[in-house]
mmCIF file of the C-alpha atoms, coordinates in Angstrom:
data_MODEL
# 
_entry.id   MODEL 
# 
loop_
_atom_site.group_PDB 
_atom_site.id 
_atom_site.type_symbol 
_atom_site.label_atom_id 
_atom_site.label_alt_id 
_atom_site.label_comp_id 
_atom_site.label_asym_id 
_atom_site.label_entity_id 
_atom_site.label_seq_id 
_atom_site.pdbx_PDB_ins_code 
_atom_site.Cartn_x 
_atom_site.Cartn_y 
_atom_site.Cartn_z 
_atom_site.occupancy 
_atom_site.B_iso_or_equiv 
_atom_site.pdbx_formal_charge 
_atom_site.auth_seq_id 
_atom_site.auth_comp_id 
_atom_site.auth_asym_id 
_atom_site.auth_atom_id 
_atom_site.pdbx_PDB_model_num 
ATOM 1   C CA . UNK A 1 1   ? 0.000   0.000  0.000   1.00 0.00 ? 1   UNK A CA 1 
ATOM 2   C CA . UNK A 1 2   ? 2.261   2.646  0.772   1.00 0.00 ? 2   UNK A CA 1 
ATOM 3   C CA . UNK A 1 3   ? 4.401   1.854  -2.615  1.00 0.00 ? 3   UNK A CA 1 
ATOM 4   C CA . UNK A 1 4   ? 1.409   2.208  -4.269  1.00 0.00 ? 4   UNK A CA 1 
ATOM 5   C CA . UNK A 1 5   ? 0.671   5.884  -2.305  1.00 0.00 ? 5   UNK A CA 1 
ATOM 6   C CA . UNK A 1 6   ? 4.525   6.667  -3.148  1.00 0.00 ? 6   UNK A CA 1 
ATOM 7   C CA . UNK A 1 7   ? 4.355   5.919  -7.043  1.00 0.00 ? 7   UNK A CA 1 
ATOM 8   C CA . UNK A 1 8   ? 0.540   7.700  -7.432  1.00 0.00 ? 8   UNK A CA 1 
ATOM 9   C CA . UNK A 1 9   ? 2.545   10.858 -5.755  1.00 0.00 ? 9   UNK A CA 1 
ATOM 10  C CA . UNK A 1 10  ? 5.629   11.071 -8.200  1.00 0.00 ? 10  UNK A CA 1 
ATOM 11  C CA . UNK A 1 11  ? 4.764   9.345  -11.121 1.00 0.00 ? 11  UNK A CA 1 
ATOM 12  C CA . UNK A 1 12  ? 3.285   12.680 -12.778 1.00 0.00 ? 12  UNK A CA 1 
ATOM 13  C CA . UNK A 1 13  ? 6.935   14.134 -11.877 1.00 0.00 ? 13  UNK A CA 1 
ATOM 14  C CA . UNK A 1 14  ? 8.397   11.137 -14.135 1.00 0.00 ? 14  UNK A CA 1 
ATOM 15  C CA . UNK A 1 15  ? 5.746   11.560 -17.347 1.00 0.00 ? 15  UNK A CA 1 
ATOM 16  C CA . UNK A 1 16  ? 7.227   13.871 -19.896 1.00 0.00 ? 16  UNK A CA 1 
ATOM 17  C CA . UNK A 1 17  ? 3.889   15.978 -19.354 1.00 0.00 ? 17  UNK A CA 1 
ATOM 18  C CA . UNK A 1 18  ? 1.139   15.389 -17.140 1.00 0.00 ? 18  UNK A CA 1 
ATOM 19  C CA . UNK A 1 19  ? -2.273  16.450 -17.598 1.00 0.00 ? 19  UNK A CA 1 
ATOM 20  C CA . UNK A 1 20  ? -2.311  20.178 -15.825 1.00 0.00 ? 20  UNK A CA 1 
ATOM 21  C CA . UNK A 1 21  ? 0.968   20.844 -18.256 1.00 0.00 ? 21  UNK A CA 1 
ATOM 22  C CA . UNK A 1 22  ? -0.732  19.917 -21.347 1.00 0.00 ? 22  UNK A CA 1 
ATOM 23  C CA . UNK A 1 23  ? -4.128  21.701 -20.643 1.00 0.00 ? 23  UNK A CA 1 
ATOM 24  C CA . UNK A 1 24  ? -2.063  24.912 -19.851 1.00 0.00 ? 24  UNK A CA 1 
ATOM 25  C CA . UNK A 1 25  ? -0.386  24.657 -22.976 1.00 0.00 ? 25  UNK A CA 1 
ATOM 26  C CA . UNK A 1 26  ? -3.645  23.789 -24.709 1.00 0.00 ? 26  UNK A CA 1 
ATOM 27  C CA . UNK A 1 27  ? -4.758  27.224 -23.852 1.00 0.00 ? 27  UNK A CA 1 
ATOM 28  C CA . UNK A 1 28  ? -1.488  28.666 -24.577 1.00 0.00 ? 28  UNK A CA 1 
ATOM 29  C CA . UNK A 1 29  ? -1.690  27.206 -28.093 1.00 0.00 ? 29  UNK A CA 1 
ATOM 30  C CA . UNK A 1 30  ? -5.259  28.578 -28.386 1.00 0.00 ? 30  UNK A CA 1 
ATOM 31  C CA . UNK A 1 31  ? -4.276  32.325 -27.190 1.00 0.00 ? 31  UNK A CA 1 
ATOM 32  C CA . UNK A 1 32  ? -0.630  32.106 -30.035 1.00 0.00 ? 32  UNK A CA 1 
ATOM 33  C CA . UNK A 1 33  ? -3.738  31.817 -32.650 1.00 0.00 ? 33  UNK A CA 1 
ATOM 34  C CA . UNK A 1 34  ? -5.810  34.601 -31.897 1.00 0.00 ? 34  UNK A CA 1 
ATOM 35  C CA . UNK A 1 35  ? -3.236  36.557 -31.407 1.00 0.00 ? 35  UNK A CA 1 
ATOM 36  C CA . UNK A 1 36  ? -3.685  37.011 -35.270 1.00 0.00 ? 36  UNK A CA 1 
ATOM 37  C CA . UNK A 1 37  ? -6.974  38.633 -34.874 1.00 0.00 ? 37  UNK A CA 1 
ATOM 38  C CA . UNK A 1 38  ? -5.698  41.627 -32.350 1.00 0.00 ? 38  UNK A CA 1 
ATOM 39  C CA . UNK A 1 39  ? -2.476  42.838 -34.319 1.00 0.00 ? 39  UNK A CA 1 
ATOM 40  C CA . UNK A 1 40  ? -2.153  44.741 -37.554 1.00 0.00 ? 40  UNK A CA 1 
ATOM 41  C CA . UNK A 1 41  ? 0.892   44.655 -38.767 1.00 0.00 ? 41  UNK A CA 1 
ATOM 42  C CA . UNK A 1 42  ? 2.300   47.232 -41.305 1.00 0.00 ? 42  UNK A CA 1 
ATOM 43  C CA . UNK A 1 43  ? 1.843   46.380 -45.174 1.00 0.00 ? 43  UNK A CA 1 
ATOM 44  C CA . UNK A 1 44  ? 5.626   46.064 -45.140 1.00 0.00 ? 44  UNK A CA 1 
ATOM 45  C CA . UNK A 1 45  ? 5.833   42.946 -43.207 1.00 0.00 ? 45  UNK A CA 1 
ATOM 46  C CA . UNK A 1 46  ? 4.411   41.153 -46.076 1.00 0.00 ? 46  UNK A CA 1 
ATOM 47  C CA . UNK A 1 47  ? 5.970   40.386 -49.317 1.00 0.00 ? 47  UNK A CA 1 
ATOM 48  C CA . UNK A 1 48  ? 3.029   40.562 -51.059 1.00 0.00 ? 48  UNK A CA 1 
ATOM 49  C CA . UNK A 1 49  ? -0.938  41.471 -50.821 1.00 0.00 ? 49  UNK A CA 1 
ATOM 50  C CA . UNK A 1 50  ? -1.880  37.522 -50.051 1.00 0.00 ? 50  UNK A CA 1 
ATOM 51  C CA . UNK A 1 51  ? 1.078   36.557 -48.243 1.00 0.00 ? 51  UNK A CA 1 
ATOM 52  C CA . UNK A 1 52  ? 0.617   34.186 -45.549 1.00 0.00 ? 52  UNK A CA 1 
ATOM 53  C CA . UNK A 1 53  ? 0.349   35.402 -41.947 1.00 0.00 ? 53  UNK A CA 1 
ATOM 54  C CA . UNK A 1 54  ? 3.448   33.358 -40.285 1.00 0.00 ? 54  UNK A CA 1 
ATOM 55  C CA . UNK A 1 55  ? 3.446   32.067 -36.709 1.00 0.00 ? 55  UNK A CA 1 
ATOM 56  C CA . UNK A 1 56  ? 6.705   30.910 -35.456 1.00 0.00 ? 56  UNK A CA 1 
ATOM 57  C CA . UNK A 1 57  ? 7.836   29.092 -33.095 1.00 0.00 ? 57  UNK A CA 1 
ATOM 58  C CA . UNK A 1 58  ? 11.681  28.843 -32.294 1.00 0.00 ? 58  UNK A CA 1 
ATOM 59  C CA . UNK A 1 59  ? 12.924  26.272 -29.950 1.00 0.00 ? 59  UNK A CA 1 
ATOM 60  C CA . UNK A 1 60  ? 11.219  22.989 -28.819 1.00 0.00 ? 60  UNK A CA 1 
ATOM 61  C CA . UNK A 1 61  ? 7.412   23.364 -29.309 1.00 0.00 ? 61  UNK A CA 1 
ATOM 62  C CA . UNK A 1 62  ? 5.636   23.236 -25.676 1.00 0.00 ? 62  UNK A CA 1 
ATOM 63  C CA . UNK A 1 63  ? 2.420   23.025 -27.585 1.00 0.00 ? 63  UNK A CA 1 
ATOM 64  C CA . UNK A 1 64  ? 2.535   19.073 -28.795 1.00 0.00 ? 64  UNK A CA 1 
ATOM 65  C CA . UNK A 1 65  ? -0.193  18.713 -31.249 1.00 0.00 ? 65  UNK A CA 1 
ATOM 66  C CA . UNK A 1 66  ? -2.454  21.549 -30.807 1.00 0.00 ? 66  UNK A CA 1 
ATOM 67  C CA . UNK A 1 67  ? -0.814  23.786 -33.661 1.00 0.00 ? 67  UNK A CA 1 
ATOM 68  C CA . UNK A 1 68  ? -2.523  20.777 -36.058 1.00 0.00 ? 68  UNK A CA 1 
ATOM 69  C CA . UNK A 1 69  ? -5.980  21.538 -34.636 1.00 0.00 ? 69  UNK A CA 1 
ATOM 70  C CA . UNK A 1 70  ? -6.046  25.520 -35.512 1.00 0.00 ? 70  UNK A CA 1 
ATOM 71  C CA . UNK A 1 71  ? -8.294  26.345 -38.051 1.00 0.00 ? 71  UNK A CA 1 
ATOM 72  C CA . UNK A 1 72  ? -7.968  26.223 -41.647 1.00 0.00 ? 72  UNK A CA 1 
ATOM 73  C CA . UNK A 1 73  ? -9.020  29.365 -42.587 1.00 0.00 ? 73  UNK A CA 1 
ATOM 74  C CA . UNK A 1 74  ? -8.210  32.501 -43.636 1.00 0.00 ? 74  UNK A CA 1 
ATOM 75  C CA . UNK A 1 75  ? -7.625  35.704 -41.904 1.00 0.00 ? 75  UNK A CA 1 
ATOM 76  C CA . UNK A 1 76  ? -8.358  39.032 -43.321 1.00 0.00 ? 76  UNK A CA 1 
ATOM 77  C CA . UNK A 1 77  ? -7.511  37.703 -46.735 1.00 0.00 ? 77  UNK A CA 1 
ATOM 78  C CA . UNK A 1 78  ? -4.383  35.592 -46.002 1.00 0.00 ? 78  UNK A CA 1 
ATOM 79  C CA . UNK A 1 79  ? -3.527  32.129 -44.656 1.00 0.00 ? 79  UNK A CA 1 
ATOM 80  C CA . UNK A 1 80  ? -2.081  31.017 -41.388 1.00 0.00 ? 80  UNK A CA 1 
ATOM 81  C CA . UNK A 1 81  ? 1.414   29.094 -41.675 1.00 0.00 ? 81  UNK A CA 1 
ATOM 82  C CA . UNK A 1 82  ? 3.062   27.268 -39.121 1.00 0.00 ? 82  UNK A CA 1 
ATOM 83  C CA . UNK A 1 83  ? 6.461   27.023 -39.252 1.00 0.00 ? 83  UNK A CA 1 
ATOM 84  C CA . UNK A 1 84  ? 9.543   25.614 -36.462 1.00 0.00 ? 84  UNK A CA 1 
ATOM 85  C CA . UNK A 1 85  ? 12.705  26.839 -36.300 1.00 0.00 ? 85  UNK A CA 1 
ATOM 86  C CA . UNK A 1 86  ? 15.804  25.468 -34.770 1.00 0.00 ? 86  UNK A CA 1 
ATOM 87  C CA . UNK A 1 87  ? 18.344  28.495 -34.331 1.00 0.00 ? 87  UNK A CA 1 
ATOM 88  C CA . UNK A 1 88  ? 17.000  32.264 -34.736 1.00 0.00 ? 88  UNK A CA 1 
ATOM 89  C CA . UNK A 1 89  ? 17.982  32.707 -38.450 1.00 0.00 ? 89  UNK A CA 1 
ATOM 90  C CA . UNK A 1 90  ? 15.377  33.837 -40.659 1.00 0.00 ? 90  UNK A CA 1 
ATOM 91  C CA . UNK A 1 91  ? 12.877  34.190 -37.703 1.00 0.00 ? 91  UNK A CA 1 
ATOM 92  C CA . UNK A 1 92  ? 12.359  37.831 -38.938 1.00 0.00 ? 92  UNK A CA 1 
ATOM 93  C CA . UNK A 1 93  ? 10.707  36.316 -41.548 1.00 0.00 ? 93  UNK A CA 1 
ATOM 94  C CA . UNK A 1 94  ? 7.783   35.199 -39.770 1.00 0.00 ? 94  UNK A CA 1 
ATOM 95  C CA . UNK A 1 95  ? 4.646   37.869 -37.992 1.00 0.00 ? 95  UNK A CA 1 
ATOM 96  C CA . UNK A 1 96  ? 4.183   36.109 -34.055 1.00 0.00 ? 96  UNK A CA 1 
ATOM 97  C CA . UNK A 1 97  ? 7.081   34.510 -32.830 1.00 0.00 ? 97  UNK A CA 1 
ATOM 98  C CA . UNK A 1 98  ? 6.532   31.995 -29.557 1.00 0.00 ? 98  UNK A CA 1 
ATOM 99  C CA . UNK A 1 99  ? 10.536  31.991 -28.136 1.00 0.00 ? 99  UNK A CA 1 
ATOM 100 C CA . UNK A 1 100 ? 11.429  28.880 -26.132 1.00 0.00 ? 100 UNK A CA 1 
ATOM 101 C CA . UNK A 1 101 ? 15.097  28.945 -26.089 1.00 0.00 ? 101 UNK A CA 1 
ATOM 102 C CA . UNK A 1 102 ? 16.365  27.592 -22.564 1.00 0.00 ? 102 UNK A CA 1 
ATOM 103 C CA . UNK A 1 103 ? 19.225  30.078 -21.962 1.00 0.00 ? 103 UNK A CA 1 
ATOM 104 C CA . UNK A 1 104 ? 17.636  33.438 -21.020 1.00 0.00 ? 104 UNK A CA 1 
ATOM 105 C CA . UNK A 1 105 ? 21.091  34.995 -22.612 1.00 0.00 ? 105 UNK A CA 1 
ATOM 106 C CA . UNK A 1 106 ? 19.912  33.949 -25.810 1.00 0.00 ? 106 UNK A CA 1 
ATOM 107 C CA . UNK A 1 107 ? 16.324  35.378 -25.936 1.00 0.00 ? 107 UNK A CA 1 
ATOM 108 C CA . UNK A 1 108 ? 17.982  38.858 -24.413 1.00 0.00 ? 108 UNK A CA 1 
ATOM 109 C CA . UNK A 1 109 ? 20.227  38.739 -27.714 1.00 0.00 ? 109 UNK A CA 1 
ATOM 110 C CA . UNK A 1 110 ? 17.467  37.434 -29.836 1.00 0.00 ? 110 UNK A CA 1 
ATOM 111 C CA . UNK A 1 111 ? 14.686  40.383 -28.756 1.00 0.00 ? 111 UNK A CA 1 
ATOM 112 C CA . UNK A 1 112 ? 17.498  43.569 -29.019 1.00 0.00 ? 112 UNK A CA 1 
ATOM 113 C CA . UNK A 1 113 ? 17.944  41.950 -32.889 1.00 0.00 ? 113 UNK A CA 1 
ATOM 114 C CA . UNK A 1 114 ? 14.256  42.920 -33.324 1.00 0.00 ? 114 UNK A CA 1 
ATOM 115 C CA . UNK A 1 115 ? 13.693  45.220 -31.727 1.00 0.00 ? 115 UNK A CA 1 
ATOM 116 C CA . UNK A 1 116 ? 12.581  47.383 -34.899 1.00 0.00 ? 116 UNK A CA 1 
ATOM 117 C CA . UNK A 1 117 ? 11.280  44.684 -37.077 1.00 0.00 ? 117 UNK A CA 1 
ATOM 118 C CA . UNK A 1 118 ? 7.516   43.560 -37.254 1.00 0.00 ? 118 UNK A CA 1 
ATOM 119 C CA . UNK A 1 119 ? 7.301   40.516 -35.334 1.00 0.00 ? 119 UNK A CA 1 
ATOM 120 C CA . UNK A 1 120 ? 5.325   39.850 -32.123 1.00 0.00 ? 120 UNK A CA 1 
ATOM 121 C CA . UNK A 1 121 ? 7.318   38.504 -30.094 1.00 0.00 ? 121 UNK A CA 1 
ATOM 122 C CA . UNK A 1 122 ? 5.734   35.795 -27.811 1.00 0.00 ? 122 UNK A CA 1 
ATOM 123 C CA . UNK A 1 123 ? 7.024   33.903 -24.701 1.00 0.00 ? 123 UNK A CA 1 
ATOM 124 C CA . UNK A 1 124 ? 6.101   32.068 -21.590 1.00 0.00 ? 124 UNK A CA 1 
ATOM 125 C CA . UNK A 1 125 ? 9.988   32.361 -19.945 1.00 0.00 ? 125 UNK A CA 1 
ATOM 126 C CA . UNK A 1 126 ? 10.147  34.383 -17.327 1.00 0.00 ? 126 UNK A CA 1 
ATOM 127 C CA . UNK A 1 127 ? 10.215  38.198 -17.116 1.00 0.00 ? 127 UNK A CA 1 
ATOM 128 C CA . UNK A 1 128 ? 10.054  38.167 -20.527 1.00 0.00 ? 128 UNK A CA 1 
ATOM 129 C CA . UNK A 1 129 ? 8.263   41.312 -20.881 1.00 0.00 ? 129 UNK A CA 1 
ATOM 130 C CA . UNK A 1 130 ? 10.824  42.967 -18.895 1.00 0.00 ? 130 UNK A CA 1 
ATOM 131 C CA . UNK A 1 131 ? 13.504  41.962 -21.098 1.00 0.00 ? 131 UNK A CA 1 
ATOM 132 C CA . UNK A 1 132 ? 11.724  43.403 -24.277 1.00 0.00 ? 132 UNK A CA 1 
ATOM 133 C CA . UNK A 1 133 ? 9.375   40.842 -25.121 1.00 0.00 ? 133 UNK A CA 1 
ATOM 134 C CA . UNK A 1 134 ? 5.930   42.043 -26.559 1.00 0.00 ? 134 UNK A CA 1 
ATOM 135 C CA . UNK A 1 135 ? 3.239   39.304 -25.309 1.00 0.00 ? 135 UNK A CA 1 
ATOM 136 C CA . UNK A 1 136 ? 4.317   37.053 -21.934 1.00 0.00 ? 136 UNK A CA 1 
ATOM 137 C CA . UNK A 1 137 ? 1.803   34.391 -20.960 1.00 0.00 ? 137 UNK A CA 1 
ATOM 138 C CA . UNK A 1 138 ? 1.942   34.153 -16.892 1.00 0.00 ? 138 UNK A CA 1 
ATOM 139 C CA . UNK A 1 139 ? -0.099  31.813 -15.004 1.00 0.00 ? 139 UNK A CA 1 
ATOM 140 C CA . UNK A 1 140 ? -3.011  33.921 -12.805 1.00 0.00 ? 140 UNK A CA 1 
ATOM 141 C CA . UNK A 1 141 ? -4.601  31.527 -10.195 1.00 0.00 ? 141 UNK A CA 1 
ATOM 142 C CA . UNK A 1 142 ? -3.297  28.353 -12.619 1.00 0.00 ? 142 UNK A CA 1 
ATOM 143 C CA . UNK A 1 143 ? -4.951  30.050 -15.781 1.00 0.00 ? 143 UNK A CA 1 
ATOM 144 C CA . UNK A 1 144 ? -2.613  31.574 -18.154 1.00 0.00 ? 144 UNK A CA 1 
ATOM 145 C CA . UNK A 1 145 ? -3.122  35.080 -19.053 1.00 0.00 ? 145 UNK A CA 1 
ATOM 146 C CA . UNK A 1 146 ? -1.333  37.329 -21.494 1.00 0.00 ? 146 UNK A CA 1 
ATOM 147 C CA . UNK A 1 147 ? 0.795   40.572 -20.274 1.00 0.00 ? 147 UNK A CA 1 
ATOM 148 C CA . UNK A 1 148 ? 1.667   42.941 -22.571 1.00 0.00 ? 148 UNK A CA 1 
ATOM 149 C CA . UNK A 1 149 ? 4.194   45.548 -23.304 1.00 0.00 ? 149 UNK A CA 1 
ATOM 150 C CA . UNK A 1 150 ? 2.548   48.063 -25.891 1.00 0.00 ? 150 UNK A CA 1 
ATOM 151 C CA . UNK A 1 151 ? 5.885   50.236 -26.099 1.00 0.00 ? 151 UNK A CA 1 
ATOM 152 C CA . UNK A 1 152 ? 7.798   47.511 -27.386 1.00 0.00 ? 152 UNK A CA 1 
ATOM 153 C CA . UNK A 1 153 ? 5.078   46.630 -30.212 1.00 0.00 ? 153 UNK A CA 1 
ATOM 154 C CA . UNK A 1 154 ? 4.510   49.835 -31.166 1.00 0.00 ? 154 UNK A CA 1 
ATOM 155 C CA . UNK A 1 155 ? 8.697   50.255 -31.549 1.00 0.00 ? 155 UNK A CA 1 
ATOM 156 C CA . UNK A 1 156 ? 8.368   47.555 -33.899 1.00 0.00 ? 156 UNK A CA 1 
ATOM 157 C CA . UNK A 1 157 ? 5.188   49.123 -35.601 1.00 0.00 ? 157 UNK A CA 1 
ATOM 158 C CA . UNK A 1 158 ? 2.670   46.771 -34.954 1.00 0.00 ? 158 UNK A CA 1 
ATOM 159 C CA . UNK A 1 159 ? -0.837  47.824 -33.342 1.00 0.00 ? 159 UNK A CA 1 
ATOM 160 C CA . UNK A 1 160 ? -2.477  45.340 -30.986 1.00 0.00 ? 160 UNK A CA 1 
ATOM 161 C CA . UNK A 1 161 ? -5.998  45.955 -30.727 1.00 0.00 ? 161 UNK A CA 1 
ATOM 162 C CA . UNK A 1 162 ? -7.702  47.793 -27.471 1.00 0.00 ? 162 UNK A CA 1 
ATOM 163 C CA . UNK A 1 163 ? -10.037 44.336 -27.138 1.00 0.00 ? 163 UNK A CA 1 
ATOM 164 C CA . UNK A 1 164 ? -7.293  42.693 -26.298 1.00 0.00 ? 164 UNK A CA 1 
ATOM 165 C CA . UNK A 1 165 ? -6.315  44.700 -23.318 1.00 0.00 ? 165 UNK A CA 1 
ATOM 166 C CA . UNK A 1 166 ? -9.401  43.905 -20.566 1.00 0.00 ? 166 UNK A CA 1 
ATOM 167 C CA . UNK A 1 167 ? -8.437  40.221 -20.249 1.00 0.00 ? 167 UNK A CA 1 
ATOM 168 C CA . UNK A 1 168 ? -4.583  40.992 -20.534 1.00 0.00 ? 168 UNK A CA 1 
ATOM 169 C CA . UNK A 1 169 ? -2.030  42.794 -17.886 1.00 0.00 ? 169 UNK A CA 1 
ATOM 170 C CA . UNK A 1 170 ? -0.285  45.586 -19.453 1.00 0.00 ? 170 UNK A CA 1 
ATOM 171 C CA . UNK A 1 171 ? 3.435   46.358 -18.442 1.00 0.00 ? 171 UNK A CA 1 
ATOM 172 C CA . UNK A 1 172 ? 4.669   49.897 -18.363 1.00 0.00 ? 172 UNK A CA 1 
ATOM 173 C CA . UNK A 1 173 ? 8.651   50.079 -18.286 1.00 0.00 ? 173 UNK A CA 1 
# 
């Protein structure tokens, strides 16, 4: 019996996710999407009129599957692409970027690179906001929530919409 009590208390600390990690990231995967509908980017940021709208994500995907289950639509008149990248080359290529990169030295190098060009950046690391970072997701009574830092969006000349801002925290630097 008490074998039994010890592996039903740290097998979920074994499991490569358990099932509180991948509902958060569920939702996280959910808010990265419609994060297309609350930005307007400037015409520049596309190559052309139809381009695709491009969501990145650099670093090991936290999101498993759920980037397969996003809608196949299209959005004001353009597609949504998914694409993965390894390394940060030819990330400015892309409109929302979700950073996982394990050493906080590299996403401090990675945001001052862009700080002018129009990508939203996205993260879940910590203080990443602070550091630069456009849209953080933090965890508000074990419900993740975005925070966002306006200046930094607006240096890189993207608009995120008002709407977005009642369910959000906004950080002023």
């Amino acid at each position: 019996m008490l074998m039994l009590l010890i592996v039903s208390t740290f097998f979920p600390f074994f499991c490569k996710g358990n099932a509180a990690t991948s509902r958060e990231y569920e939702i996280k995967a959910v808010l990265l999407y419609r994060l297309v509908y609350y930005v307007q980017w400037p015409d520049d940021a596309f190559a052309t009129p139809d381009a695709p709208i491009i969501i990145g994500i650099l670093g090991e995907s936290p999101f498993g599957n759920e980037p397969a289950k996003w809608p196949k639509k299209k959005i004001g008149g353009r597609e949504v692409q998914l694409n993965y990248y390894t390394s940060p080359a030819n990330v400015d290529a892309c409109h929302i970027l979700f950073i996982n990169l394990p050493q906080k030295k590299n996403v401090e190098s990675l945001l001052t690179g862009m700080l002018t060009k129009p990508v939203l950046t996205v993260s879940d690391s910590d203080a990443f906001v602070e550091k630069g970072g456009m849209i953080g997701f933090i965890n508000v009574r074990n419900h993740p929530k975005p925070i966002i830092n306006n200046a930094a969006a607006r240096r890189a000349r993207l608009k995120i919409s008002s709407e977005l801002f009642p369910v959000s925290e906004i950080f002023s630097p």
